[in-house]
N, CA, C and O of each residue as an XYZ file, in Angstrom:
664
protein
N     -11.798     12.730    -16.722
C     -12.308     13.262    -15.484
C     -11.900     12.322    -14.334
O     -11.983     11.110    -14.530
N     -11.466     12.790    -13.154
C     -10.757     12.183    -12.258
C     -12.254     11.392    -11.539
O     -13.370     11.911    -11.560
N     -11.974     10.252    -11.026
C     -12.890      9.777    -10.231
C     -12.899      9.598     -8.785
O     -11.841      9.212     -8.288
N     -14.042      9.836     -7.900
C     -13.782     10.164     -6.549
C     -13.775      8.900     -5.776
O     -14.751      8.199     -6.041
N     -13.219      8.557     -5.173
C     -13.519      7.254     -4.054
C     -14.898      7.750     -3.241
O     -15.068      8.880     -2.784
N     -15.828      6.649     -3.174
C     -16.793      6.924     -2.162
C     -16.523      7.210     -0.761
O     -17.113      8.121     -0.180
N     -15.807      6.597     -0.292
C     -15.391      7.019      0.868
C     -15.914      5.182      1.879
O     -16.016      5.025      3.096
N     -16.071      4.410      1.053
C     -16.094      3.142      1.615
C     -14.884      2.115      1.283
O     -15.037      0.923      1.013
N     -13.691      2.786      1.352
C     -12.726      1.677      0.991
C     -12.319      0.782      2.208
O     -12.056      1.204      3.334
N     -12.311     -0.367      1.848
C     -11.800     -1.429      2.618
C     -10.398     -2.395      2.878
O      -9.939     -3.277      2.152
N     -10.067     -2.054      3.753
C      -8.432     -3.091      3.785
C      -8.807     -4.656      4.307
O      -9.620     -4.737      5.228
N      -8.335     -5.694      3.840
C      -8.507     -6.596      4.531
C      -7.400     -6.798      6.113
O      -6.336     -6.255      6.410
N      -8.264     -7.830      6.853
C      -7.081     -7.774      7.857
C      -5.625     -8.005      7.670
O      -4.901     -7.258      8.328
N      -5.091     -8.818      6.968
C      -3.434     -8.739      6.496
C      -3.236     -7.644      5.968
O      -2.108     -7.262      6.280
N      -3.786     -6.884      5.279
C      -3.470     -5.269      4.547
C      -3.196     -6.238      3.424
O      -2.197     -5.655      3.003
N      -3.300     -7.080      2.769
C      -3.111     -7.639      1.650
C      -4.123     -6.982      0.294
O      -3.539     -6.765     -0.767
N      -4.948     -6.820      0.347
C      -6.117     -6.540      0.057
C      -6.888     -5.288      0.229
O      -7.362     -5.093      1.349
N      -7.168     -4.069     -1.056
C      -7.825     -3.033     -0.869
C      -8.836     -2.866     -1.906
O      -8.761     -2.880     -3.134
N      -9.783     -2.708     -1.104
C     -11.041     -2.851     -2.454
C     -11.685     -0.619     -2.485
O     -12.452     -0.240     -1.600
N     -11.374      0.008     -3.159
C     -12.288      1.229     -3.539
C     -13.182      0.950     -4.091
O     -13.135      0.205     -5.070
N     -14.309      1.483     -3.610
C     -15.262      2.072     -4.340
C     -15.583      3.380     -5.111
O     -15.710      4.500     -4.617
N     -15.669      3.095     -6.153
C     -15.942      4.733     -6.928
C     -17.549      5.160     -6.539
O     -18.361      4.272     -6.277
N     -17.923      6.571     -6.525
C     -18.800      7.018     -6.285
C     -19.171      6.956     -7.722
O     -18.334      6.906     -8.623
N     -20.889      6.962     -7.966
C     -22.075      6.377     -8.968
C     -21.421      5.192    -10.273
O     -21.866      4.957    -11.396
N     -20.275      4.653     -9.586
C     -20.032      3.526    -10.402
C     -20.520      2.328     -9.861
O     -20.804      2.365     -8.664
N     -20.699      1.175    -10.520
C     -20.855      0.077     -9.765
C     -19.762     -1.051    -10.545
O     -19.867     -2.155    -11.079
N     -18.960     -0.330    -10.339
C     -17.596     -0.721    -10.520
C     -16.201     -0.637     -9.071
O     -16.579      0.027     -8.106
N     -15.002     -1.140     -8.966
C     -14.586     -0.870     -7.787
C     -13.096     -1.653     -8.439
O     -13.045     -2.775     -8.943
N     -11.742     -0.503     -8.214
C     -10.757     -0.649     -8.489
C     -10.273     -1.809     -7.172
O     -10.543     -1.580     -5.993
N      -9.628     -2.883     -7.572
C      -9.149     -3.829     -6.391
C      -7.749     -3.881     -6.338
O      -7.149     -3.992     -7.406
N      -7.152     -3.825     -5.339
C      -5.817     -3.935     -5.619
C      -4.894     -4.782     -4.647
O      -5.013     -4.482     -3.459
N      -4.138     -5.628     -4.904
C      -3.247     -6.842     -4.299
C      -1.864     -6.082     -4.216
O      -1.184     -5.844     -5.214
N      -1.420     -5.629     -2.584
C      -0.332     -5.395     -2.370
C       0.278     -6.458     -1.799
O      -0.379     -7.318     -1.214
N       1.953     -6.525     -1.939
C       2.897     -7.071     -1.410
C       3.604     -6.412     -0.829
O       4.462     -5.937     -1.573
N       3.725     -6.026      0.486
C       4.497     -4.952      1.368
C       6.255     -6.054      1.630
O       6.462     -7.070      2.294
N       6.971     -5.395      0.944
C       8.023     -5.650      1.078
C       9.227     -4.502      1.201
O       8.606     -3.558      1.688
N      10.174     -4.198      1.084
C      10.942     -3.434     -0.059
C      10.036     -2.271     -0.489
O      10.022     -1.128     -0.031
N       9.375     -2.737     -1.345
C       8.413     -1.663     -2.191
C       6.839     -2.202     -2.745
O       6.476     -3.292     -3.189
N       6.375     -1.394     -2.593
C       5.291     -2.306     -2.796
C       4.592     -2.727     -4.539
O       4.557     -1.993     -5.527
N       4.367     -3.391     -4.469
C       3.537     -3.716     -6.003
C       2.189     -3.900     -6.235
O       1.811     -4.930     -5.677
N       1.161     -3.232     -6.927
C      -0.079     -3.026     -7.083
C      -0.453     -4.307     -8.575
O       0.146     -4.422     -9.644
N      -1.688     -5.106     -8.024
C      -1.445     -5.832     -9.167
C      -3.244     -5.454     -9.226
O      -3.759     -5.428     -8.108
N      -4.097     -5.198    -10.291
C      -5.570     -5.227    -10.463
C      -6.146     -6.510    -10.343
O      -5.799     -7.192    -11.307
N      -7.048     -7.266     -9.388
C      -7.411     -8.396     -9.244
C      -8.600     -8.327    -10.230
O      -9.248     -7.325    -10.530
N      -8.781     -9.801    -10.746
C     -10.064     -9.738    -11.237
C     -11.141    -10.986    -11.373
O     -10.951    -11.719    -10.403
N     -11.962    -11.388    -12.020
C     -12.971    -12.578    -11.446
C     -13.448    -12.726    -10.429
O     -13.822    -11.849     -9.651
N     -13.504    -14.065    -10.285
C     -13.900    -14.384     -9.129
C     -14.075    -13.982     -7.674
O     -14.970    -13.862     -6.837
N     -12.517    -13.807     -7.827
C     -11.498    -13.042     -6.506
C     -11.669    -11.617     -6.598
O     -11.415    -10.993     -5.567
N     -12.045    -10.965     -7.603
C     -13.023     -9.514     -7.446
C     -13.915     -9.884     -6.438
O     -13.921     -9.803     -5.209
N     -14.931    -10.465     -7.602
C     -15.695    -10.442     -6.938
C     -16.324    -10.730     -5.853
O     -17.474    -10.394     -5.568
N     -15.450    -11.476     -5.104
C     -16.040    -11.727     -3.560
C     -15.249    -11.100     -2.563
O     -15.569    -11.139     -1.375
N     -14.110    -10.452     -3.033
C     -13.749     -9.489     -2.956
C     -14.705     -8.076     -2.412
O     -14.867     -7.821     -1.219
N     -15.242     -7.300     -3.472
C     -16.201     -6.426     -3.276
C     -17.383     -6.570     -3.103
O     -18.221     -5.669     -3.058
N     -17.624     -8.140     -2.950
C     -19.128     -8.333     -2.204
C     -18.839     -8.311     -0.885
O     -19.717     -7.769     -0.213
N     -17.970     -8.690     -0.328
C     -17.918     -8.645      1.110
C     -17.541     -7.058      1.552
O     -18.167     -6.657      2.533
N     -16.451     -5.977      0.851
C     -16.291     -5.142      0.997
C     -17.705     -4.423      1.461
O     -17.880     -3.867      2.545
N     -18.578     -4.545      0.506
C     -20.287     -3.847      0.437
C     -20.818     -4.089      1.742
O     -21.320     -3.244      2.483
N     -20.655     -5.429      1.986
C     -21.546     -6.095      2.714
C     -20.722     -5.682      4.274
O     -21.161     -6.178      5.312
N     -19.622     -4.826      4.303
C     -19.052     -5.219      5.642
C     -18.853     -6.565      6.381
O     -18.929     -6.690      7.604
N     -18.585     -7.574      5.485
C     -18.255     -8.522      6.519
C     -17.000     -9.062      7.224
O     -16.030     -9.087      6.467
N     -16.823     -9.385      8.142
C     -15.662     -9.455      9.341
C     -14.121     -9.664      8.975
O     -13.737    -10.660      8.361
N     -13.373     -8.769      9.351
C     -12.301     -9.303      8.292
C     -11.686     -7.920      7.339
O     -10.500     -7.933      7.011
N     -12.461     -6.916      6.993
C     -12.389     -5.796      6.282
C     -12.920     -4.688      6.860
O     -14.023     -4.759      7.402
N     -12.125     -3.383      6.816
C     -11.565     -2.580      7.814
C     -11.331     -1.125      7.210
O     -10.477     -0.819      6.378
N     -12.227     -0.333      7.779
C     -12.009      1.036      7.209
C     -11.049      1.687      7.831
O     -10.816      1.514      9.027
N     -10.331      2.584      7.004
C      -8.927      3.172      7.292
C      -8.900      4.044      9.001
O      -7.867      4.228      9.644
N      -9.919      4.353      9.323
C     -10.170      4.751     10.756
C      -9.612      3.435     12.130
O      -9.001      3.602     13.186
N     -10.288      1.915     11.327
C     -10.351      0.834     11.893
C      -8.774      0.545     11.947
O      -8.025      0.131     12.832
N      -8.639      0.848     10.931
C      -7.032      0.023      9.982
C      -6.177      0.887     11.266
O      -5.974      0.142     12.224
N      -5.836      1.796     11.389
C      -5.296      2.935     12.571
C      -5.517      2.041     13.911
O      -4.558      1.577     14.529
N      -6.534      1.892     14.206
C      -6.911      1.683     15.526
C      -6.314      0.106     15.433
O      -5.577     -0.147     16.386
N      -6.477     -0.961     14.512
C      -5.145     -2.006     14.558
C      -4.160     -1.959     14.730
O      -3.623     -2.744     15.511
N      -3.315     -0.774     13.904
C      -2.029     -0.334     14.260
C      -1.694     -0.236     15.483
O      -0.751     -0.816     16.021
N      -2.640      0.683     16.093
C      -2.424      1.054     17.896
C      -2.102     -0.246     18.473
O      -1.078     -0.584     19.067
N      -3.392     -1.071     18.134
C      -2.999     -2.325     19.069
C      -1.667     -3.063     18.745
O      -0.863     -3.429     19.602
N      -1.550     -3.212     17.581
C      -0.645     -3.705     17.008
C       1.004     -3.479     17.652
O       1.999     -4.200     17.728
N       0.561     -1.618     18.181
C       1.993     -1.355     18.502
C       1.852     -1.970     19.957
O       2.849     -2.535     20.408
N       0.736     -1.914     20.710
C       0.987     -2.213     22.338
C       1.394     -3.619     22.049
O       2.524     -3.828     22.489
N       0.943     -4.497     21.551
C       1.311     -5.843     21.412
C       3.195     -5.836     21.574
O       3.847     -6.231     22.541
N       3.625     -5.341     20.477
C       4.773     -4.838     20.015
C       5.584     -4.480     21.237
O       6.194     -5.288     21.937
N       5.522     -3.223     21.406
C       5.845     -2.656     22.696
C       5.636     -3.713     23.887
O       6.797     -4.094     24.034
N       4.914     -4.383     24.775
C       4.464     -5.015     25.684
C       5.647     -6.184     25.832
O       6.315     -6.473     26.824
N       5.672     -6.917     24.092
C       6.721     -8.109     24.231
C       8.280     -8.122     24.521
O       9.060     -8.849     25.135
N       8.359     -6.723     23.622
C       9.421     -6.003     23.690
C       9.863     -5.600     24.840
O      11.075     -5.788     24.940
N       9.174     -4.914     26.148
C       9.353     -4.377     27.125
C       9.754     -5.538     27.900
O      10.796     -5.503     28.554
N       9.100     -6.438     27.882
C       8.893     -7.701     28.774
C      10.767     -8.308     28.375
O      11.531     -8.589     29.299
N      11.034     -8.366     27.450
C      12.227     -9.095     26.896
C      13.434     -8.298     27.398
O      14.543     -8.776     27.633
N      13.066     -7.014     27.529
C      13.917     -5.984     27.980
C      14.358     -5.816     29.402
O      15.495     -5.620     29.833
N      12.931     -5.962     30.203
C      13.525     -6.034     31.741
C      13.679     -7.317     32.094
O      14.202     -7.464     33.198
N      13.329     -8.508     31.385
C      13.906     -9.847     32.044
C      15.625     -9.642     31.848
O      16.417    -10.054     32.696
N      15.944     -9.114     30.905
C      17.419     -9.531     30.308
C      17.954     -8.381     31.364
O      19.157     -8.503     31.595
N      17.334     -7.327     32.028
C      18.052     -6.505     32.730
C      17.668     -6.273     33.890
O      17.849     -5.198     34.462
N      16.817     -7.721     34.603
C      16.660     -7.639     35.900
C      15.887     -6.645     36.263
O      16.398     -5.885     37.086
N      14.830     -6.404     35.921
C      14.010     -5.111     36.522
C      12.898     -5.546     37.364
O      12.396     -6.670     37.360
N      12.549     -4.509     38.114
C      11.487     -4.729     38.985
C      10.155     -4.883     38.888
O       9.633     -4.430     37.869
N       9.724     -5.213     39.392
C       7.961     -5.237     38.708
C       7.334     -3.497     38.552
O       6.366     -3.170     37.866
N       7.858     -2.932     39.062
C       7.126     -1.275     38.815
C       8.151     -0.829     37.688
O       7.842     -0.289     36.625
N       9.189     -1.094     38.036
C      10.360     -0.430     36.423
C       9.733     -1.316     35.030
O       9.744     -0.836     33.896
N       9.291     -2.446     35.306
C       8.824     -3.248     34.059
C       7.574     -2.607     33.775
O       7.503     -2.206     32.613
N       6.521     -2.379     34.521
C       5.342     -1.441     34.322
C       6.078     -0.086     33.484
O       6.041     -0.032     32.255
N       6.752      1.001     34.331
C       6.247      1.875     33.671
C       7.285      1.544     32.100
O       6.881      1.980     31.022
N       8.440      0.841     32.185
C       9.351      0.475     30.305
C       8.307     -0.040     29.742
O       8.397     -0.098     28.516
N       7.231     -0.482     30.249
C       6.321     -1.188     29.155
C       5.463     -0.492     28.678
O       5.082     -0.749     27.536
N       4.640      1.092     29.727
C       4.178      2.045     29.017
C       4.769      3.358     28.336
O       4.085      4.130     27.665
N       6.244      3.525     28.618
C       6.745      4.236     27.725
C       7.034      3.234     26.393
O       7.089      3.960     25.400
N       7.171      2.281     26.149
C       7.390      1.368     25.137
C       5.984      1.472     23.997
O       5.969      1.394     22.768
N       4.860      1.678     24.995
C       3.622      1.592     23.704
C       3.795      3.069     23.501
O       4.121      3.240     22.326
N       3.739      3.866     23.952
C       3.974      5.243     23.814
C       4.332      5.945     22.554
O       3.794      6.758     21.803
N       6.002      4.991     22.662
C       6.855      5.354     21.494
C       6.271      4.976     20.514
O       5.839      5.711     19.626
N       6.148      3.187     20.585
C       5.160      2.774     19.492
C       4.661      3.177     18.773
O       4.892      3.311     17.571
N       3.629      3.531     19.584
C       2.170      3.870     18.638
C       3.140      5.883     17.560
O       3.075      6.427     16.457
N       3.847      6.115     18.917
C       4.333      7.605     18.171
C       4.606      7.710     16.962
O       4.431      8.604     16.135
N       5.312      6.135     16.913
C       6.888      6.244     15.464
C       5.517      5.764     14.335
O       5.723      6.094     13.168
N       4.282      5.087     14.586
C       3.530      4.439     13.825
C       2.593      5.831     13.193
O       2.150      5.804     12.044
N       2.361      7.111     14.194
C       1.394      7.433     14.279
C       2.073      8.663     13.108
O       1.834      8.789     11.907
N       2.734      9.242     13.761
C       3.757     10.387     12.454
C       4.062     10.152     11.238
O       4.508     10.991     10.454
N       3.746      8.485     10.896
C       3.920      8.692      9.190
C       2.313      8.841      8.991
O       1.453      8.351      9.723
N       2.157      9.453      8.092
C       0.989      9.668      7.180
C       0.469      8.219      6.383
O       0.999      7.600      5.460
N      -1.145      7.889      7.360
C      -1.245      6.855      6.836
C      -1.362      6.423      5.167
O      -1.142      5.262      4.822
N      -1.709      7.423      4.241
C      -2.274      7.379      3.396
C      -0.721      7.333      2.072
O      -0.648      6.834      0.948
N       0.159      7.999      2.802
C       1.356      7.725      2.182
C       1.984      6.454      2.756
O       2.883      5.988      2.055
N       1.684      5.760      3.946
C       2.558      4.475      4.421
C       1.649      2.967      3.646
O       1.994      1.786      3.604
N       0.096      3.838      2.983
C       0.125      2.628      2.643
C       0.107      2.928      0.712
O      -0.545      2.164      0.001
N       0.699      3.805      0.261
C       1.393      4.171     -0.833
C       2.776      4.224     -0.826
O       3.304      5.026     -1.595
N       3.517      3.486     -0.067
C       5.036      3.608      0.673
C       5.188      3.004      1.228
O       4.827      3.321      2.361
N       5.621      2.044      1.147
C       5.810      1.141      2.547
C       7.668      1.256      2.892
O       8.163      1.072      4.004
N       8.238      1.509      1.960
C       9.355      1.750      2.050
C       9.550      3.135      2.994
O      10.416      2.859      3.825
N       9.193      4.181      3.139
C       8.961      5.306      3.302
C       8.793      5.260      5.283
O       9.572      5.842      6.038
N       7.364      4.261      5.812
C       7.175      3.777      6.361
C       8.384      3.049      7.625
O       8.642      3.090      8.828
N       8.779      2.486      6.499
C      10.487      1.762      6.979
C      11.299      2.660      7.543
O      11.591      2.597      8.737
N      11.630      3.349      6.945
C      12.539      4.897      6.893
C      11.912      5.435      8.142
O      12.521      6.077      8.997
N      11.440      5.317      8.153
C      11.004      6.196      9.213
C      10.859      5.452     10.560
O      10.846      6.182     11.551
N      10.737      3.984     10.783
C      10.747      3.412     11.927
C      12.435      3.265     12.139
O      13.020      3.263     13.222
N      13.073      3.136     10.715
C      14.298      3.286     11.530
C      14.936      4.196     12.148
O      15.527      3.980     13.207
N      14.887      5.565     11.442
C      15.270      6.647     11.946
C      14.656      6.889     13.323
O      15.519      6.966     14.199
N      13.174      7.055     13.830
C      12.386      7.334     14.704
C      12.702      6.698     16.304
O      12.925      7.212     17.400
N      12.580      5.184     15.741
C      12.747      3.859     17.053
C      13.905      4.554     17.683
O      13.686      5.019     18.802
N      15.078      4.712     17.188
C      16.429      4.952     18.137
C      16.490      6.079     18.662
O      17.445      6.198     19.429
N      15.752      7.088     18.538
C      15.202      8.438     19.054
C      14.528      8.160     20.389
O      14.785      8.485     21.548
N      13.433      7.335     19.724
C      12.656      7.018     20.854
C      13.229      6.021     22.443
O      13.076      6.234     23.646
N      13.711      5.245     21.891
C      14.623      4.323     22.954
C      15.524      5.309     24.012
O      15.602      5.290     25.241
N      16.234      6.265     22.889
C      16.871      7.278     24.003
C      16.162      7.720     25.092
O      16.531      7.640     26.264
N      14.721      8.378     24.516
C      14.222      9.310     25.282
C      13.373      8.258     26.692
O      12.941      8.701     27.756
N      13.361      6.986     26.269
C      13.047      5.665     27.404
C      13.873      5.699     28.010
O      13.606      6.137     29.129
N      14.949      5.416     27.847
C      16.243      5.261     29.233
C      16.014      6.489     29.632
O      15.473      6.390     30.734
N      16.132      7.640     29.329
C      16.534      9.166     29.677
C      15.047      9.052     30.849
O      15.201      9.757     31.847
N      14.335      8.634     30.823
C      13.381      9.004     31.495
C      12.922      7.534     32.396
O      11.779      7.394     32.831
N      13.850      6.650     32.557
C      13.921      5.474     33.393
C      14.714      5.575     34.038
O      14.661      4.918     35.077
N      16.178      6.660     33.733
C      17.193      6.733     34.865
C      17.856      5.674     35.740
O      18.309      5.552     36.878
N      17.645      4.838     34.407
C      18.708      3.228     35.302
C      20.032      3.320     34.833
O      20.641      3.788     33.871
N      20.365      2.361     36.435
C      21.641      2.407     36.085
C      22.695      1.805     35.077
O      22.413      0.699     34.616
N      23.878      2.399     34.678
C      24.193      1.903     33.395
C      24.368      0.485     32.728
O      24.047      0.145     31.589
N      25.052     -0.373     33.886
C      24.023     -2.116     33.151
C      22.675     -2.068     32.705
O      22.244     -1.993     31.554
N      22.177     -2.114     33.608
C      20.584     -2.010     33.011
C      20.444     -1.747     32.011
O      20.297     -2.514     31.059
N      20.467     -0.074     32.011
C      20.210      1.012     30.800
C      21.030      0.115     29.410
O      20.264     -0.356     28.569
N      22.388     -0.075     29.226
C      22.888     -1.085     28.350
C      21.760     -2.270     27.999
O      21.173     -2.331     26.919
N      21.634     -2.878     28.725
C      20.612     -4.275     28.820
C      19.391     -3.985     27.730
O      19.096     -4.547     26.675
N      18.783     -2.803     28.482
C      17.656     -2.573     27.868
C      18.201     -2.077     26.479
O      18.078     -2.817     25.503
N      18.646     -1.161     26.392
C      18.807     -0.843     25.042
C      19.135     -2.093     23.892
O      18.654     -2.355     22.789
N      19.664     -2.403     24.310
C      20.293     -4.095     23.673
C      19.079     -4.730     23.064
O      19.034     -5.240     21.944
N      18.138     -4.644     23.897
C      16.574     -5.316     23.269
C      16.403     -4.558     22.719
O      16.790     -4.855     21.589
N      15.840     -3.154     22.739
C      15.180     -2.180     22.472
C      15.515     -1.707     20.875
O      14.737     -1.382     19.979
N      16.710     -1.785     20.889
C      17.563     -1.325     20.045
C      17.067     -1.651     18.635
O      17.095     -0.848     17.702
N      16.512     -3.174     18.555
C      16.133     -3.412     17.051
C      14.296     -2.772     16.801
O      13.312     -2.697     17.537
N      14.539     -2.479     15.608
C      13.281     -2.012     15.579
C      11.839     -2.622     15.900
O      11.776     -3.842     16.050
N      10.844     -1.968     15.998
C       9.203     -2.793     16.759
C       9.404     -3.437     15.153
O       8.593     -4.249     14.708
């Protein structure tokens, strides 16, 4: 018989770390990813369970429900986007209002290319994930110049930063 997740699973902040809870068990599958390449699931156990899923229970600071885990991402991408933007109009001379708005089409894209994979497969995929920021990012960069209308140094310049993936 298949078993249901309660619906209290926890990521730690690195995403290193996912603790489920099964519903009327008092038991809880733990699992140690390595996001590389591909990812690898290893079952933790002892100690490192267990304080593990005591803190999971307990909510304490640090562990992050998949709603939360999203809303990191977001930030994660403005961070992303922001440094990125910034690196982009220094190297291409931009103005303080052209650097404003490359820096909010920059989280834009961001959060876009982050937001269209399916979280629940990106964190069963991380490869997948990949694939998809590469394909996505250079889509997105287009549709930034196309809608910054600089001129072609610039537009070159920027892309030049832009170009490698968030």
């Amino acid at each position: 018989m298949p078993r249901r997740a309660s619906g209290r699973e926890r990521t730690d902040k690195p995403g290193a770390t996912i603790v489920v809870l099964f519903e009327g068990e008092g038991t809880a599958a733990l699992v140690s990813s390595t996001l590389a390449r591909e990812v690898a699931f290893s079952e933790l156990t002892g100690e490192k369970a267990e304080a593990a899923i005591s803190a999971c229970r307990a909510g304490s600071p640090g562990w992050y429900r998949p709603a939360e885990t999203i809303a990191l991402s977001r930030e994660e991408a403005s961070v992303l986007s922001r440094r990125r933007a910034g690196a982009a109009a220094k190297a291409a001379g931009l103005d303080a209002a052209t650097t404003e708005r490359l820096t909010a089409l920059c989280r834009e894209a961001c959060v876009r290319v982050f937001e269209r994979e399916d979280p629940a497969s990106a964190a069963s995929d991380a490869a997948s994930l990949e694939r998809a920021i590469r394909v996505r990012w250079p889509e997105e960069v287009d549709g930034i110049l196309r809608e910054l209308a600089l001129p072609e140094d610039q537009a070159l310049k920027v892309r030049k930063v832009l170009a490698r993936e968030p």
